[in-house]
N, C-alpha and C positions, 0 to 999 in steps of 0.2 A: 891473517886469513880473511876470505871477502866472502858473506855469509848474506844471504838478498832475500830468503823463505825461511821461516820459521813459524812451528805453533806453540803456543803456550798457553796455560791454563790460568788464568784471573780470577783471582774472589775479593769481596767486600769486606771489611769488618761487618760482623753482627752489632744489630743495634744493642744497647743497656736496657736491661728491665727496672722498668717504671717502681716507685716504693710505693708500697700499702701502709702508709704511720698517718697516727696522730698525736696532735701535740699536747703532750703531757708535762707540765709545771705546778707549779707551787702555785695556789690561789689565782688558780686559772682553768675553772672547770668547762668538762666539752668544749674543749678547747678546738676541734674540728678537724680535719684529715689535713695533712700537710707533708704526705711523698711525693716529690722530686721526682723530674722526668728521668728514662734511660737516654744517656748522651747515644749521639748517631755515629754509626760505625764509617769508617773511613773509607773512600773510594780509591779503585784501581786507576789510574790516569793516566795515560799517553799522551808524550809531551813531544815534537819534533826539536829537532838538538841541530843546528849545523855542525857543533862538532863531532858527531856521530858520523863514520864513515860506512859501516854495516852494522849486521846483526847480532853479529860475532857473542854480545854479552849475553845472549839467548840459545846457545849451540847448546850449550850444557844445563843448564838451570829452567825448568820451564815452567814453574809453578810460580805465583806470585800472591801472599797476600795480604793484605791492608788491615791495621789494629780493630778491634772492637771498638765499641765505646761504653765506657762504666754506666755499673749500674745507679741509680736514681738513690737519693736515702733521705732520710726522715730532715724535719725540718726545712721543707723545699730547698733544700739541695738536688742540684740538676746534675748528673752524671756527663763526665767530660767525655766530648767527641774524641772521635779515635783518629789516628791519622792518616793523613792518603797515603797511597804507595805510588812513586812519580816513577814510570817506567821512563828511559828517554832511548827514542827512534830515531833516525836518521833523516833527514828532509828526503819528503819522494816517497813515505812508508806509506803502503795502503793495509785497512785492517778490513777483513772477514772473518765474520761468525762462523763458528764452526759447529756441525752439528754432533750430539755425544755419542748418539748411537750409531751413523756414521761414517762420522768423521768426515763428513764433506762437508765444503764451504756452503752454506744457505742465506747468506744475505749479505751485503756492501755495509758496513760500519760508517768509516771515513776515509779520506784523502788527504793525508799531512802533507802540505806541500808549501807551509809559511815556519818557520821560523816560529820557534811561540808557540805555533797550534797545537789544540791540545786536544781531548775527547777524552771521556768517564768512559770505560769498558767494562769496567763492573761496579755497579751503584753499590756503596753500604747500607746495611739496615737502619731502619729510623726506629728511633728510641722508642721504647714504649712509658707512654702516660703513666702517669703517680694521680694516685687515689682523688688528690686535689679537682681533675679534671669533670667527675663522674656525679658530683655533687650537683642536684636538682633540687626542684622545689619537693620534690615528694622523698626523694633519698639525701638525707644529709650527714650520713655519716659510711660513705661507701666503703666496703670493708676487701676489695678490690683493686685490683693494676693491670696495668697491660707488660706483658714480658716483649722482651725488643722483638725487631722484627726482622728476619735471617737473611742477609746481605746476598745479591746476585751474584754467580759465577758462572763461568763458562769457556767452552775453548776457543780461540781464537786465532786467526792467521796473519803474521806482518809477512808483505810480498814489500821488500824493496826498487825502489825504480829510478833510477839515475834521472835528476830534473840536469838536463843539458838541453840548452837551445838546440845545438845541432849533434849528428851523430854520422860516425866513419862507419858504414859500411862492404861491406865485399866477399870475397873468395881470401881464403888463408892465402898470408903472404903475398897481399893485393899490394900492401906498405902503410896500412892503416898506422902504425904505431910511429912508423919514419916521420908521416905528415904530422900527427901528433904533437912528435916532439920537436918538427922543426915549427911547427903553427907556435907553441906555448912553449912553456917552462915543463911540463911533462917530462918526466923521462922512464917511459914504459922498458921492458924487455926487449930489445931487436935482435935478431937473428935470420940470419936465411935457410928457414924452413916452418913447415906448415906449422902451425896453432902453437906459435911460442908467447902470443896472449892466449892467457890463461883466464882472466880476468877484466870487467870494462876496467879504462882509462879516464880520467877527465882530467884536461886542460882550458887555462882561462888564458882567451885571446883576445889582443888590441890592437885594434885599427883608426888610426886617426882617435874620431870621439868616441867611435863605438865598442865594446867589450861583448862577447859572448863566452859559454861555456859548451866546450867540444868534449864530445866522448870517444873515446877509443874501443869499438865493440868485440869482442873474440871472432875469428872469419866463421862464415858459415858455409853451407857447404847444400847438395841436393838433398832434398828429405827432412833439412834442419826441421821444419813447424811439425816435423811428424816425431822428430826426438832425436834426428841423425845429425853426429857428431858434436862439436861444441856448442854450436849456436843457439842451440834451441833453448837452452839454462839463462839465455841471456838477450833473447826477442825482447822480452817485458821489458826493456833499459832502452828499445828504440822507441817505445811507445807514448813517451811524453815530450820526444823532441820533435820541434816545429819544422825544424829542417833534417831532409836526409843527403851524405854526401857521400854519394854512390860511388869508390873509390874501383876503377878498374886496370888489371897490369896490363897495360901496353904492349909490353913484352909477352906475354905470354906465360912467363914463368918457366922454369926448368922442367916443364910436364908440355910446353910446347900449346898448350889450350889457346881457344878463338876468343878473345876478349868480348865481343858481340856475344856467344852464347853464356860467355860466365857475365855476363849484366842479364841478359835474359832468366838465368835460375836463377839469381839473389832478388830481383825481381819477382819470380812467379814467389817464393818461399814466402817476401816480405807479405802479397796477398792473401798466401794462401792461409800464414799466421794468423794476417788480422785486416780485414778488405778496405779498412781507415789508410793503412801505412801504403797502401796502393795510391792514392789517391793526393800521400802527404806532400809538399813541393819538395823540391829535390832539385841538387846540381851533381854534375856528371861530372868523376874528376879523371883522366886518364892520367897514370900515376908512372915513374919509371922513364920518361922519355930521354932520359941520359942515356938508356941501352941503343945499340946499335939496331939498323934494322925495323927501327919503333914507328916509323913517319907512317906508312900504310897503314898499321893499327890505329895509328890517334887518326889519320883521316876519314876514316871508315868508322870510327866511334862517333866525330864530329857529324859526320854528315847524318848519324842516327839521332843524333842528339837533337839536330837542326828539324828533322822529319817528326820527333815528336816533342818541337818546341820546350827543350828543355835546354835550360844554361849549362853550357860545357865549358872546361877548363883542362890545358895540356901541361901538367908540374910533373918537375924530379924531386922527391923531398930529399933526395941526396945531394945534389947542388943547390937548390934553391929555386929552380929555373922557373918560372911563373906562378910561383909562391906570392908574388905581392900585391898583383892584382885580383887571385885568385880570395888569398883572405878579406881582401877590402870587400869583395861582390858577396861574402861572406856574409859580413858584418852588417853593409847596408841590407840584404836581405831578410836576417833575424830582426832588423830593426826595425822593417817593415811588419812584419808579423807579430812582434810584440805590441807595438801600436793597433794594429787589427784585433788581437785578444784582447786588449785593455778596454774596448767597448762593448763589448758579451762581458753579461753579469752572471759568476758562478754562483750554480746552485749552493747552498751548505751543504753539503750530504749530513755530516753529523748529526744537524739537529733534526732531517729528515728522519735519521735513523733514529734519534732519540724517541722523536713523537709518536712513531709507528711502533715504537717497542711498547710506548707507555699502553696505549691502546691495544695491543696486544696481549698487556701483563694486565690487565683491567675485562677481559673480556673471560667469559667462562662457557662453559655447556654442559648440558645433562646426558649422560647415558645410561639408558637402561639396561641393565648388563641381566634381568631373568625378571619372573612375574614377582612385582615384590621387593624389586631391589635396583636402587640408583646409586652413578658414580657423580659428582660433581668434581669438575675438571678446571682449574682455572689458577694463574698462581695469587692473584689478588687472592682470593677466597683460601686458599692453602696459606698465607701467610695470616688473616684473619685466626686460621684453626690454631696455628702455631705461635699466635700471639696470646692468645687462652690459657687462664688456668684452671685443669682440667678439676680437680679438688674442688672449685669455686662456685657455689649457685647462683650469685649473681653474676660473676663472669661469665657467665653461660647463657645468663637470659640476656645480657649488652651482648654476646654473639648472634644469638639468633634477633635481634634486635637490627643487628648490621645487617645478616642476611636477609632478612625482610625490606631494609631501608635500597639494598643495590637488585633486589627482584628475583633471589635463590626460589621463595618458594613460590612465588608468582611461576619461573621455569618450572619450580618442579610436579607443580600443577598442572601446566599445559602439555607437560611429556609425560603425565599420566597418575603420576603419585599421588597415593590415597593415606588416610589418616593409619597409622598403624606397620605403613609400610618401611622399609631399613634404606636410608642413606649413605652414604659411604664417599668421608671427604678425606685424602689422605692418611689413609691408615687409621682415620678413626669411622665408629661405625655408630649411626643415630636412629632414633624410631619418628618415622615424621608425625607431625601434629599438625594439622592447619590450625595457625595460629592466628588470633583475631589480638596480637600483643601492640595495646596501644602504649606507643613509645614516645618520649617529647622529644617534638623535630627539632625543635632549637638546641638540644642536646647534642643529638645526629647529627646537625650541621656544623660542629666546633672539630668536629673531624677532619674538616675541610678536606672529604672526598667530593670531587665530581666526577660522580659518575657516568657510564655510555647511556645513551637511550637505550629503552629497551632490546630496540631488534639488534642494537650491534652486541646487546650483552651478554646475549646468551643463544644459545641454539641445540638443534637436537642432536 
């Protein structure tokens, strides 16, 4: 079965909570704090697979998620990383963010389009510190840890898209699947009658030195880009070939239709889809001229062809008949255009996306939700709250310690909050203090957070 859309839900392992010990021996007194980090939770990864044909192992399963990592324990023992979870995609997967509440796509991920490529779609959590870490000049026996830290998740969209140099387009029962299988080794479904493709095609063809891959698209029909009939399930699979090969019946077909106005609608459809594929190079192929009757149509297709400077071609994929010069102007043309791509340098997106997440998950703001009371909003800061043990006085004062160091109460001063008044950071609720807590920055900086400037880190 050929499966091209799918959503699924991705989560991280949680990171390992950090140990609070000390080392206790025989004739080895205050002997000093010595718990072990929490090992880091394992990442969701998306890997592209060439032998991945669809999506098919995602129709049913859509949840996915990646081990934890152990917790930290006495004697600086480090708690083991968890493992990734390797999801594998098909070459040509694109992935979008989903949103939860929804459920629409809200942002471009990646473009798996190598072989190998891979991207983290859900980060694990990072281990939380053992007691070892927290020791200063003034606290030398910190009687504290940091608990792991709660791994990303989210939903997410793989849209499959056929990487083919070139792609068969037309009207059902144009002969998309004939030329196919006479171009390549393909051997699609053929019959005589409309959308007996069901599904794209791909074939790999050689000419002389050249090779490209051809696709076989399901016909499309008037209204396809608005959702009518086949076609529309399957635009997205023209949208990364460099060549279109506008296959038109000569004949007319058993419905008697003007071959001029059936290139005219798979034309306007291709537009109106997407205004790139209007513009994409293309060769014209009049298909069928074994039928009786045909010469008028292909001269009259040719002389359109000619008026709007586009390469035409007259084949039977039932005979053969002009199949071998038609593939050769094929081949040398993809290979033109291969060369032309190879000098544009593609963006990453992935790591686009990463950066922009990171800054994103780093960024917070205050809302005053009544006289007297504030929300702080932000998932950096939510994972701080949730790295906390609540029981713990010093773990509470290395929080507000943090909060002070990335500029919480600096915000929450400028949006109004006065000593006395109630905070409120996911589900836990605080009395604020303007605090004058002097903390040693060399402390602070083994965190190795860096932080946004001020203006991007917070807002009202």
């Amino acid at each position: 079965m050929f499966i091209d859309q799918v959503r699924i839900h991705v989560k991280g392992g949680d990171g390992g909570a950090g140990c609070m010990s000390f080392r206790r021996e025989a004739h080895v007194p205050k002997g000093g704090p010595d718990g072990g980090d929490g090992g880091r939770g394992g990442n969701v990864v998306l890997v592209a697979d060439q032998g991945e044909s669809s999506l098919i192992a995602y129709r049913f399963k859509h949840h996915f998620k990646a081990t934890r990592g152990q917790h930290g324990k006495g004697s600086r023992l480090h708690g083991a990383a968890g493992e990734d979870c390797i999801l594998k995609v098909p070459v040509g997967t694109v992935v979008h963010e989903i949103d939860d509440a929804t459920m629409e796509p809200t942002g471009f991920i990646a473009d798996l389009t190598r072989h190998g490529q891979r991207v983290v779609v859900a980060e694990g959590g990072i281990g939380g510190w053992g007691n070892i870490h927290f020791v200063t000049s003034t606290r030398r026996a910190p009687a504290f840890a940091q608990l792991g830290e709660p791994a990303e998740e989210r939903w997410i969209e793989l849209e499959m898209k056929l990487m083919a140099d070139a792609a068969l387009v037309g009207m059902p029962s144009a002969g998309k699947s004939s030329l196919i299988a006479r171009m390549s080794a393909a051997r699609p479904k053929i019959a005589d009658y409309p959308f007996t493709t069901l599904v794209p095609n791909l074939g790999m063809v050689r000419s002389d030195d050249y090779s490209f891959v051809v696709a076989d698209v399901p016909g499309l029909i008037e209204g396809a880009a608005e959702g009518k009939g086949l076609g529309h399930e399957f635009l997205r699979h023209i949208e990364r070939t460099s060549l279109i090969l506008h296959v038109v019946d000569a004949s007319g077909s058993y419905e008697q239709r003007d071959p001029l106005e059936d290139y005219e609608i798979i034309e306007r459809e291709l537009a109106l889809y997407a205004q790139e594929l209007a513009e994409r190079p293309r060769i014209i192929v009049a298909n069928k001229i074994d039928v009786e009757g045909t010469q008028e149509n292909v001269e009259r297709l040719r002389a359109m062809a000619q008026e709007k400077d586009i390469p035409f071609f007259a084949v039977s994929a039932l005979t053969g008949e002009g199949m071998g010069g038609f593939i050769r102007a094929v081949a040398a043309r993809v290979h033109e255009l291969r060369e032309a791509a190879a000098q544009e340098a593609e963006p990453v997106y992935d790591q686009i996306w990463e950066h922009a997440k990171a800054k994103r998950d780093r960024s917070f703001k205050v809302i005053k939700l009544s006289k007297g009371v504030f929300q702080v909003v932000g998932k950096h800061v939510e994972r701080m709250v949730i790295q906390t043990e609540w029981d713990n006085e010093e773990a509470l004062a290395y929080l507000q310690a943090r909060f002070n160091r990335i500029g919480v109460e600096k915000a929450l001063l400028d949006a109004g909050a006065r000593s006395g008044d109630e905070i409120r950071i996911l589900g836990r609720s605080f009395e604020f203090q303007n605090s004058t807590w002097d903390y040693d920055d060399e402390q602070l900086d083994v965190d190795g957070e860096d932080y946004l400037e001020e203006d991007d880190s917070w807002e009202e």
